[in-house]
C-alpha positions as CSV (number, residue, x, y, z in Angstrom):
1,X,0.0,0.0,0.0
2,X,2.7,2.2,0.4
3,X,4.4,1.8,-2.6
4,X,0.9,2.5,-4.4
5,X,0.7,5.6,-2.5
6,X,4.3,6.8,-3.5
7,X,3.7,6.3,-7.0
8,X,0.5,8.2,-7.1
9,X,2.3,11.0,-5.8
10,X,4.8,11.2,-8.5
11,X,3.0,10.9,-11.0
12,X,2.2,15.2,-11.7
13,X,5.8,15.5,-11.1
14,X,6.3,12.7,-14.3
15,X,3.9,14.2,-16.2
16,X,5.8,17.9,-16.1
17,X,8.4,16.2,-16.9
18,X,7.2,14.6,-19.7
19,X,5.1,17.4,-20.8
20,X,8.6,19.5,-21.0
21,X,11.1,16.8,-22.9
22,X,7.7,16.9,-25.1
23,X,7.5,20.3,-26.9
24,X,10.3,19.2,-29.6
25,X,9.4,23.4,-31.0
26,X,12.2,24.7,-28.4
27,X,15.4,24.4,-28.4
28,X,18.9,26.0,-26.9
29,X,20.9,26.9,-29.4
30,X,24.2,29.3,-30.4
31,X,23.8,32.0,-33.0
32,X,26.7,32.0,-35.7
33,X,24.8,34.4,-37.9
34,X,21.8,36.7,-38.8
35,X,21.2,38.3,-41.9
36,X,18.1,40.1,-43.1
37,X,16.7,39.9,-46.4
38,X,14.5,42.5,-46.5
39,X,12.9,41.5,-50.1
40,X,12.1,38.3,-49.2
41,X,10.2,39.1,-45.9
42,X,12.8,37.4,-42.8
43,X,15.8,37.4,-41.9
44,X,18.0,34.4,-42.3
45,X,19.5,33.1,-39.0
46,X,21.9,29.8,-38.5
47,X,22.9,28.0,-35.3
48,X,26.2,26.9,-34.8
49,X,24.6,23.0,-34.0
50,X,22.7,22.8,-37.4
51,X,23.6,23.1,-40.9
52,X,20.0,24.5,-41.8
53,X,19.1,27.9,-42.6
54,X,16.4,29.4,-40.4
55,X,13.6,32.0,-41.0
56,X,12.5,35.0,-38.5
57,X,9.8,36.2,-40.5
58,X,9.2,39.8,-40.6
59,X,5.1,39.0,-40.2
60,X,6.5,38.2,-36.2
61,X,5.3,40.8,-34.5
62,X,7.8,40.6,-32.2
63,X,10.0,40.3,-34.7
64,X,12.5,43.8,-34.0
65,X,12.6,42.2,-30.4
66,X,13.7,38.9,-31.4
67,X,15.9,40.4,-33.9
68,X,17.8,42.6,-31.3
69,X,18.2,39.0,-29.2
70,X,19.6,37.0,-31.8
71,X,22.0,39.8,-32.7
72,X,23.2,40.5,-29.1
73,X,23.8,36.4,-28.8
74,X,25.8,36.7,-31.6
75,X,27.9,39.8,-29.8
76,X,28.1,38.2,-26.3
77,X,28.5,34.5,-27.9
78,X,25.5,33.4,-25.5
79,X,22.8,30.7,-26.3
80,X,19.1,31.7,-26.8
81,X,16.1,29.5,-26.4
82,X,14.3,29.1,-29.7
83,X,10.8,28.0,-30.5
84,X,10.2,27.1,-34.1
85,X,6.5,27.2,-34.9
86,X,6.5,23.3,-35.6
87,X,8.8,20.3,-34.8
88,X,11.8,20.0,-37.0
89,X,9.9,23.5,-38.8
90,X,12.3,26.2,-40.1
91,X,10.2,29.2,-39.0
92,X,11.1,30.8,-35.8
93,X,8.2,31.8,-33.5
94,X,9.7,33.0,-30.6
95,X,13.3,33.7,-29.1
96,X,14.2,34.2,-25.6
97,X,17.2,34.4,-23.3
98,X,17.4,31.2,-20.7
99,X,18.2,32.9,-17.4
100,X,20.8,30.7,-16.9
101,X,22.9,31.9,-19.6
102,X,22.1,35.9,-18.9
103,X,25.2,37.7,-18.6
């Protein structure tokens, strides 16, 4: 009975868990470059861990914001926390610095 009882009770703290390692749309990753091509409506930004080209588009309205982020990674060579509007997508939704990598 105890056993069952101890199980029940980590069970939310799985679930959070699982609910985190889950959303596959964020990701911590190192800036190596940002350039924006203003004809074609983003800017083009590349991580240092992927050989893909990714899209900040300037629809985002957020997107001088998240600019301004990428850019000052790039300066002060920290990570940013990336979510991409789908799983293994190439359009950037939102960009954030962890507080654990704040300067």
């Amino acid at each position: 009975m105890i056993v069952l009882l101890v199980c029940i009770l980590q069970l939310p703290v799985l679930s959070n868990i699982q609910e985190q390692q889950a959303d596959s749309t964020i990701h911590k990753l190192t800036v190596a470059r940002v350039v924006d091509k203003l004809k074609e409506g983003y800017a083009e930004v590349i991580f240092l861990e992927s050989a893909r080209f990714y899209k900040l588009q300037h629809s985002n309205p957020h997107y001088a914001t998240y600019l301004g982020l990428l850019q000052r990674a790039i300066k002060t060579k920290s990570i940013v926390e990336v979510k991409f509007t789908k799983p293994n997508g190439d359009i950037i939704a939102s960009v954030k610095i962890p507080i654990s990598s704040s300067p």
